[in-house]
FISETI-182268 format. One record per residue (C-alpha): residue in three letters; x, y, z negated. Coordinates in nm, 4 decimals. Layout:
% FISETI-182268
(rec "ALA",(X,Y,Z))
...
//
This chain:
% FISETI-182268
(rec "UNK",(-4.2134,-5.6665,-11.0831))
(rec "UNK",(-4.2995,-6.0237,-11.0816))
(rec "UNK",(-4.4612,-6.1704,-10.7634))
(rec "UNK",(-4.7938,-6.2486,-10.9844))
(rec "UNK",(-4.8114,-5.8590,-11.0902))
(rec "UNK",(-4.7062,-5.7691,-10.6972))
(rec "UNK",(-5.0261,-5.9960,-10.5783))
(rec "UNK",(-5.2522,-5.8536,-10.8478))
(rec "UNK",(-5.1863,-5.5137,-10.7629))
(rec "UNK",(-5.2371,-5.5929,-10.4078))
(rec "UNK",(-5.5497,-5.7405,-10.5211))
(rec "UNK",(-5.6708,-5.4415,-10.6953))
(rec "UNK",(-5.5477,-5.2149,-10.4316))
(rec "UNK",(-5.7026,-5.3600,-10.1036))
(rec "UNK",(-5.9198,-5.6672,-10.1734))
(rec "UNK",(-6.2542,-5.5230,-10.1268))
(rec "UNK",(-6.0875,-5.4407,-9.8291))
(rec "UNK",(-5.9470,-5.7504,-9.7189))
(rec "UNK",(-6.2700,-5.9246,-9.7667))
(rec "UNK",(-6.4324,-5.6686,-9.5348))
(rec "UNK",(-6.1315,-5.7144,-9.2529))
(rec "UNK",(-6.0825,-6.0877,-9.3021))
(rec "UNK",(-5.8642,-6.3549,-9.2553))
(rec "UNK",(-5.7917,-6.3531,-8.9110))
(rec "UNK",(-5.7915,-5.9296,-8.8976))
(rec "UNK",(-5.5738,-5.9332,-9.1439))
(rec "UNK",(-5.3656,-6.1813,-8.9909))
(rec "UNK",(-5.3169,-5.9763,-8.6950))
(rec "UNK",(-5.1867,-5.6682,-8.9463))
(rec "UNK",(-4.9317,-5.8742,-9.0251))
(rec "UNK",(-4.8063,-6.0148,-8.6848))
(rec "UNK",(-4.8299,-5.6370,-8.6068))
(rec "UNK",(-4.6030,-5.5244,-8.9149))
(rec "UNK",(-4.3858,-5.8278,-8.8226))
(rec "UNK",(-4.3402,-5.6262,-8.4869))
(rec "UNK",(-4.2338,-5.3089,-8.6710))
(rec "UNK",(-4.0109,-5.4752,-8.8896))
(rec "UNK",(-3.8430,-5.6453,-8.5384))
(rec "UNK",(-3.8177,-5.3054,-8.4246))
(rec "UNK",(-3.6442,-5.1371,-8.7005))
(rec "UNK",(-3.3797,-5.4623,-8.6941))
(rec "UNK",(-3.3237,-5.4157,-8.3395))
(rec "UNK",(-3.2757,-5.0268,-8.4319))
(rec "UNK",(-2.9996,-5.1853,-8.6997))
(rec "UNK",(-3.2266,-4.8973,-8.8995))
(rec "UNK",(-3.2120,-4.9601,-9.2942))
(rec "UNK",(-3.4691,-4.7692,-9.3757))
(rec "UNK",(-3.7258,-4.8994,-9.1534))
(rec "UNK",(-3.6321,-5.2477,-9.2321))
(rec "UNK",(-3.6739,-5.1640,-9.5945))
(rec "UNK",(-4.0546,-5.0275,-9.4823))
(rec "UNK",(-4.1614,-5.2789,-9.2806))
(rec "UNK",(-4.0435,-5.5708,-9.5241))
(rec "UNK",(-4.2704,-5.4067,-9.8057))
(rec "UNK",(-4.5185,-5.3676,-9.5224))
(rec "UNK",(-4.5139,-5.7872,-9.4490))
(rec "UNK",(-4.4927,-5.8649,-9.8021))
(rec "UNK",(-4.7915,-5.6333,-9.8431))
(rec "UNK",(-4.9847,-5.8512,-9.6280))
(rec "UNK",(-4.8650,-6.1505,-9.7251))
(rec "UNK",(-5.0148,-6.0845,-10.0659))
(rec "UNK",(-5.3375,-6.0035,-9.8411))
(rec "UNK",(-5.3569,-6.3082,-9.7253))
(rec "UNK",(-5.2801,-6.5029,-10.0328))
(rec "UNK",(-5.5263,-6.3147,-10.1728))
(rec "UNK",(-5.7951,-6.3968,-9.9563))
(rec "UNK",(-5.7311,-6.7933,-9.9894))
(rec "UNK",(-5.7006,-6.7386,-10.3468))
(rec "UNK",(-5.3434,-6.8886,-10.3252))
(rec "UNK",(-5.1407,-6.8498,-10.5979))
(rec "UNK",(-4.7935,-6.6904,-10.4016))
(rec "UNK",(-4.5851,-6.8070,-10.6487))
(rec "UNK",(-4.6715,-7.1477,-10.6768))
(rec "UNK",(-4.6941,-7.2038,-10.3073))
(rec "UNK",(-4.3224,-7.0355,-10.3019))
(rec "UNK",(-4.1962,-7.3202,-10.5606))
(rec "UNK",(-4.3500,-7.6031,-10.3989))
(rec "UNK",(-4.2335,-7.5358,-10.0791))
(rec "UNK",(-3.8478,-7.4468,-10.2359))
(rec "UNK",(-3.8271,-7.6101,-10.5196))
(rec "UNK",(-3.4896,-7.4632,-10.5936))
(rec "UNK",(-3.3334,-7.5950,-10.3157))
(rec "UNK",(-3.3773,-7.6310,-9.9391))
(rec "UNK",(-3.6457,-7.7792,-9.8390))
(rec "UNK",(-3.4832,-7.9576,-9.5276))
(rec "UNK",(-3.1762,-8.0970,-9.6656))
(rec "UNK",(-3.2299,-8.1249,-10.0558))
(rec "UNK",(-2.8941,-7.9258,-10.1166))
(rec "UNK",(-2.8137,-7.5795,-10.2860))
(rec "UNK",(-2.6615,-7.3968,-10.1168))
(rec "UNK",(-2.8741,-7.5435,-9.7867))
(rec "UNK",(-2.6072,-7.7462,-9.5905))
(rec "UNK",(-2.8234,-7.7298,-9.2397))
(rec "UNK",(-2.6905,-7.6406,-8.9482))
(rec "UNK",(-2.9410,-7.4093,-8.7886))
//
């Protein structure tokens, strides 16, 4: 799936729902999903990390969604195939 078909669904999915929740409710499902997923890491358990990464992405798209941002492009502007920080590929920062 490409991320324009992964928004779109999650625009036909939940928008009407979104718009009803808003921004900032829907903001807070993701900090809370972020919380699961920090769980499951902490748990070191696979398969929770593997659910609560769809979860964020999920919302991500929610949120995209609701600003009518594009994920995709904002993805390539901000890495524009290569870190954004340094300029290299592979990144060459040091934390």
């Amino acid at each position: 799936m490409e991320i324009a078909e992964f928004q779109k669904l999650m625009h036909d999915l939940y928008a009407h729902n979104d718009r009803r929740r808003g921004a900032t409710a829907t903001m807070l499902w993701l900090v809370e999903e972020v919380g699961e997923l920090a769980e499951a890491v902490r748990r070191d358990d696979i398969d929770g990390v593997k659910e609560e990464i769809a979860d964020c992405f999920a919302w991500v798209g929610a949120l995209a969604n609701l600003y009518d941002i594009d994920l995709e492009t904002a993805f390539l502007a901000k890495y524009p195939d290569m870190c954004p920080t340094c300029g290299e590929k592979p990144c060459i920062c040091t934390d």
